[in-house]
Every structure is written in C-alpha cells, then in structure tokens.
C-alpha positions in Angstrom: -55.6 -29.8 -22.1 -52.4 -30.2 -20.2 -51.7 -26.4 -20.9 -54.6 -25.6 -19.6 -54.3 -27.7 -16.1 -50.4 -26.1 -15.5 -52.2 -22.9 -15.8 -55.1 -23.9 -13.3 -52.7 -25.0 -11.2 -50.4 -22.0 -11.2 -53.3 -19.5 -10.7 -54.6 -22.2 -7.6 -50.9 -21.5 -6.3 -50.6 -17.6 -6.4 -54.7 -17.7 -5.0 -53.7 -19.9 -2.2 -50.3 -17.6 -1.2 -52.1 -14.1 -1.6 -54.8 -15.2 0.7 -52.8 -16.4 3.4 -50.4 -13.7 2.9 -52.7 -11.2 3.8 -54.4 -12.6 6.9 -52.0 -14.8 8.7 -48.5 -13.0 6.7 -47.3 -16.5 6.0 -45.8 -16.0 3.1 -43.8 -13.4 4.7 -42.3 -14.9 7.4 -42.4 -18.9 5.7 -41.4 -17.9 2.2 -39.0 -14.9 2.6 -36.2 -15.5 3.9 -34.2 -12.7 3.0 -34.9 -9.2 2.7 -34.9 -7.4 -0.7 -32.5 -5.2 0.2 -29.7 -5.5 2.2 -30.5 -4.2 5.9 -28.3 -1.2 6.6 -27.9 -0.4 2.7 -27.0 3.5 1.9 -28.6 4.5 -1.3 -26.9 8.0 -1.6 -28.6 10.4 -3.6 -26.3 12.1 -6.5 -25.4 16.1 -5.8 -26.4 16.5 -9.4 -29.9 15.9 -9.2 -32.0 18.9 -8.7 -34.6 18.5 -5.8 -38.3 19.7 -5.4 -40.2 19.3 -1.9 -41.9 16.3 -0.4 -45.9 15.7 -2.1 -48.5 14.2 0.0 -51.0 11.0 -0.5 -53.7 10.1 1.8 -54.9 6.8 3.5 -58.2 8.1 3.5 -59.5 9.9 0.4 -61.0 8.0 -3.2 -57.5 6.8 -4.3 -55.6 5.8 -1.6 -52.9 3.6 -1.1 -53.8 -0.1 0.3 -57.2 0.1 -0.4 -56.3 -2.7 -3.2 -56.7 -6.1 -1.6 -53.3 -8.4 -1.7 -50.5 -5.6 -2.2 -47.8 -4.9 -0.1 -49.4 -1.3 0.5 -52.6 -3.1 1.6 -50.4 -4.9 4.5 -48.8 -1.8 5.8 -52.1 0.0 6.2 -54.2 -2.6 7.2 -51.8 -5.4 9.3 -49.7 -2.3 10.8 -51.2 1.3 10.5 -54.8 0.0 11.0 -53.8 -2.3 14.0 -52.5 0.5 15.5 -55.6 2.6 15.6 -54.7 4.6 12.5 -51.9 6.8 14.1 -51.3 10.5 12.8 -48.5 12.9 14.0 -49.3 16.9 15.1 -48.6 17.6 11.0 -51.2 15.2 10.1 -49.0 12.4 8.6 -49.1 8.6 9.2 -46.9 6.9 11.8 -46.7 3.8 12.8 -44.1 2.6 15.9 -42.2 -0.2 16.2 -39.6 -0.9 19.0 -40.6 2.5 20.5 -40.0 4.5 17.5 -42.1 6.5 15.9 -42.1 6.3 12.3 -43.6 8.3 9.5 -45.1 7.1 6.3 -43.6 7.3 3.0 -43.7 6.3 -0.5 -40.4 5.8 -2.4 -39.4 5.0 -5.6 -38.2 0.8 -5.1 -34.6 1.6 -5.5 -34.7 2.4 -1.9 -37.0 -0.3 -0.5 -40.2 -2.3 -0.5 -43.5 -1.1 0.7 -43.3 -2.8 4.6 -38.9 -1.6 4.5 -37.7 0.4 7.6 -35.9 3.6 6.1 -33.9 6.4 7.4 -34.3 9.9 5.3 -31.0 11.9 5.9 -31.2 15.6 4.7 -28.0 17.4 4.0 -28.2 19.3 7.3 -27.3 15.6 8.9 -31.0 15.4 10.2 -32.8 11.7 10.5 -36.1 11.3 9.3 -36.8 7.7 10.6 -39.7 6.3 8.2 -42.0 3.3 7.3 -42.5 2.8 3.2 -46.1 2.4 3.0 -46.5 2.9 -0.8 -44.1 2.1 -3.8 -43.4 4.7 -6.6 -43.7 2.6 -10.2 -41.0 3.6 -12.2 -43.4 2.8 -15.3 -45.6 5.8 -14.0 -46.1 8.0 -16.7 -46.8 11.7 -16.9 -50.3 12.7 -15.6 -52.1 16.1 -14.3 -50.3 15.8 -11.0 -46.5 14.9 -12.1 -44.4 14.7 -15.0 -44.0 11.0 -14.5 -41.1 8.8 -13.2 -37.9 10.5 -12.8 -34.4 8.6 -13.5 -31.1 10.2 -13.5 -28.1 7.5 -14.9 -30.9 5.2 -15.4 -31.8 4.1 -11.5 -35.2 5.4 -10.8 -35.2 8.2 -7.9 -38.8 9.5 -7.4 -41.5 11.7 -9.7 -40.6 14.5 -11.7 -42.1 18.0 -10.4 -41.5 21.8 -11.0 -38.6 22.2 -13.9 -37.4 18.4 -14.4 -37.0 18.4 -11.0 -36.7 14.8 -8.9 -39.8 14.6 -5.6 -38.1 11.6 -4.1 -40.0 11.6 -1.0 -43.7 11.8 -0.8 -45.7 11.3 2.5 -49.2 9.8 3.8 -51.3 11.6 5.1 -53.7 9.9 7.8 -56.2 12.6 7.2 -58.3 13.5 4.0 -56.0 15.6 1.9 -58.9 18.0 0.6 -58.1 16.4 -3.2 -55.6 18.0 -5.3 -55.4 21.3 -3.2 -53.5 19.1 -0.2 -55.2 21.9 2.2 -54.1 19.5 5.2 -50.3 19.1 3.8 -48.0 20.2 6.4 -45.9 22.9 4.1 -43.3 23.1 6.8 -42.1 19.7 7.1 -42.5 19.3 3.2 -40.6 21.9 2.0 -37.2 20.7 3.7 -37.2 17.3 1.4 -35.7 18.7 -1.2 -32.4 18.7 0.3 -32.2 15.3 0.6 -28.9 13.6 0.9 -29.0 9.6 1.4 -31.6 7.2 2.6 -30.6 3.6 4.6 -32.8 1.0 4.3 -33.5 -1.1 7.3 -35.4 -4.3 6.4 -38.8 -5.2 6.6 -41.0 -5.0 9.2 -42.3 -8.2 8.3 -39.5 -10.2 8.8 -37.7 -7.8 11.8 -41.0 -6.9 13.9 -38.8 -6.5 16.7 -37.1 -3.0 14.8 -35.2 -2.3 11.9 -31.3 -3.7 11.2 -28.2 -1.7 10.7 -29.8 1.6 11.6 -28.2 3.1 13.8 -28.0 6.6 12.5 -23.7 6.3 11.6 -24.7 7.0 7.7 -21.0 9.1 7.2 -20.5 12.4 6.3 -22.7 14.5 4.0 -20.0 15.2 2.0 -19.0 11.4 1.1 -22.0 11.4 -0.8 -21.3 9.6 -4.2 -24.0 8.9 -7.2 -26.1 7.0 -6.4 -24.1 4.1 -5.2 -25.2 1.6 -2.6 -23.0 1.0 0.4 -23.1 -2.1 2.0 -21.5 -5.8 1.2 -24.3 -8.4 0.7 -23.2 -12.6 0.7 -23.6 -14.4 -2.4 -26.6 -16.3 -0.6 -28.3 -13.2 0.1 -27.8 -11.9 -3.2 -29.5 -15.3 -5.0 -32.0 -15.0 -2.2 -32.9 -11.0 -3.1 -32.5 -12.1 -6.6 -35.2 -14.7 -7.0 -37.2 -13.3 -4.5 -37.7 -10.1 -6.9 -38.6 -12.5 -9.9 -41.2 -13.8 -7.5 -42.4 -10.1 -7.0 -42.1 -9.4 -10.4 -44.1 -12.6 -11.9 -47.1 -12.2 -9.3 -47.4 -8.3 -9.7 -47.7 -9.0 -13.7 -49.9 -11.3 -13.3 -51.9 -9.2 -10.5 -51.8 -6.0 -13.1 -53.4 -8.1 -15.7 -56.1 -9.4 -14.0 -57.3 -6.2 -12.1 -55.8 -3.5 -14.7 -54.2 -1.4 -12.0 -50.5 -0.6 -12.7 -49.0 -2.0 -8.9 -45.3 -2.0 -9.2 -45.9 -4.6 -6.3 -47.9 -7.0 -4.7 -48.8 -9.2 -2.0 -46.9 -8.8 1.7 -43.0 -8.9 0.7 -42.1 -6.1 1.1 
C-alpha cells in the first residue's frame, strides 16, 4: 500500500511538471537553472570521421518531429516555430529568429545540445551555419530502411550512419511536406556541403536565454586546431552538479515517458 501511494505520488509529480511545462514553460525557466551544456562549448568533430551530406525531416508530414505532446521537440515547434507563423527559408527549411537572427532547424545527435540549444554549424571552409536544434538524434536508434542506425566513433555519439559507414551528423527540418522518402522538396545544394563539417558551438537554450544565444560570437579558432572530439570550454563545479543532475532528471522522465507511450524519445518535456 505504501508502495503503491509513493508511486501515485511520483506519477502526480511528473503529470503536474509536463503540463505546465508545456503551456506556461515553467519548468524551464523555475526549475532549470543551468543549461545542459555549457554556453559557448566547441564540440570539434574528429578529422577521422568520414562525412556524408545533411538528410532532411519534415514538420509537416505523418512522422514529424513535435507532434508528440510534452517533448522538448514538441516546445520548439509549437511554443517557437508555430508562434512564429511557421517560418521557412527560400530552400524550404525551418527558421525561427531570435534577437534578429535567423536560424535554421536541425536535429543533432545530444552530444552537441538539447532540442530548444542555440548552435553554430562551422564547415571546414570557416563558414557559420547559425541553427536552432528542433529534434534530438537517439543514440539507441537502431538500423532501419532509412539509416544504418546511430553512429559513434571513440564511443561519443556523432549523428546516423549513411552511405559506406559514413557519419550524417546534421539533418535539417523541413517546413514543407518532404514528398516521403523521395525528399523531392530537399534543397540538394545546401545539403550536400554538410559533409565537411568541422565543429559545432553550442549556445544555450532558448528557453532560458530568449534574449539570443551566449558565447557565440563566431571566434570558434582555426579549422586546423580541430582535435577529436574534445569540448572546449571551462564549466564551474556548480554548473557541472547543475548539468549533472539536471540530465538524470531528463533521463528518469524520458524512461518513464518511453514506457508509457512506447515511442523511443531520447528526450522529453521543455529542457532542452
């Protein structure tokens, strides 16, 4: 009996934060007080790792990211992209701006950020991609008739694997239907230059830093500094207890989420 009323009381306590973390994003800006990752963090992407060109999603076809009520991906669609009139650039993708930037859409593997995180794409050419990460890449996804699955490299998760075991690290939104699998809206220009990617800089979340991202200010050093995969950046020892037990909190309600719908999130609610 006691069992039983901790557990009604635990699921009354997740209910209670989902709910008002979607509508009024209180659990965002009460109950995180840190970001996940360091603002102004450079994840550098190892030289080793062989590239293939940026894939495609869509907000608006069967399967589309945020259409599943209390994730993180739900809030960027529908408290951001949505709000502002569902925004698409000349090649079809999903912006959003912020601060009077303009940023694209993107779904990255969580080494790089949550879904709600300001990001900065840098190709090898030096050229800035300034993003928005609308949808999270689980690195528990499997291989299926689209990808070979998740793609590690030294064990840190970098994207899907495409082509000959090669790493898609960047895959963008489309704000238009995507034509299913043939992506006959997919602008092959701008795709095809992401597979020379060489770092990406995280920027905090929009959720907590609506006013613009933190610490990017497009100084990310020279291409050829890059290192493997190391993250630049020195973090206090509040912050990193802050990250840390936020991502337990992440990690406990996504289980918990996964079991009870049977979709495989790799998060949830608005953190992100």
């Amino acid at each position: 009996m006691k069992k039983n009323m901790i557990t009604i009381i635990v699921l009354g306590v997740i209910i209670f934060l989902n709910f008002f973390s979607t509508y009024f994003c209180v659990y965002a800006e009460t109950f995180t007080f840190t970001d996940t990752i360091e603002p102004g963090t450079i994840i550098d992407i190892p030289q080793e790792i062989p590239q293939y060109k940026a894939q495609v999603e869509s907000y608006v076809d069967g399967d589309s990211p945020g259409n599943l009520y209390g994730t993180a991906q739900y809030d960027v669609r529908h408290l951001l992209w949505e709000e502002q009139n569902r925004p698409i650039a000349d090649n079809n993708i999903a912006i959003v701006e912020v601060a009077g930037q303009k940023r694209y859409l993107v779904a990255l593997a969580t080494t790089f950020g949550w879904s709600g995180d300001y990001v900065d794409i840098v190709l090898e050419d030096g050229e800035v991609i300034p993003c928005l990460i609308g949808d999270s890449k689980s690195a528990k996804d499997t291989q299926n008739s689209m990808n070979g699955g998740a793609f590690f490299y030294n064990g840190v998760h970098y994207g899907h694997t495409y082509g000959n075991n090669q790493c898609d690290i960047a895959e963008f939104i489309l704000g238009t239907d995507n034509g299913g699998e043939n992506y006959a809206n997919a602008p092959s220009d701008f795709l095809n230059k992401f597979d020379k990617i060489a770092k990406i800089v995280n920027g905090g979340s929009y959720f907590l830093h609506k006013d613009g991202p933190v610490g990017l200010d497009g100084n990310y050093g020279s291409i050829s500094s890059r290192t493997n995969g190391v993250k630049n950046g020195s973090v206090s020892f509040s912050k990193k207890l802050g990250q840390f037990f936020r991502r337990v909190w992440i990690a406990v309600v996504t289980l918990f989420e996964n079991d009870s719908t049977g979709i495989n999130a790799s998060t949830v609610m608005i953190t992100l």
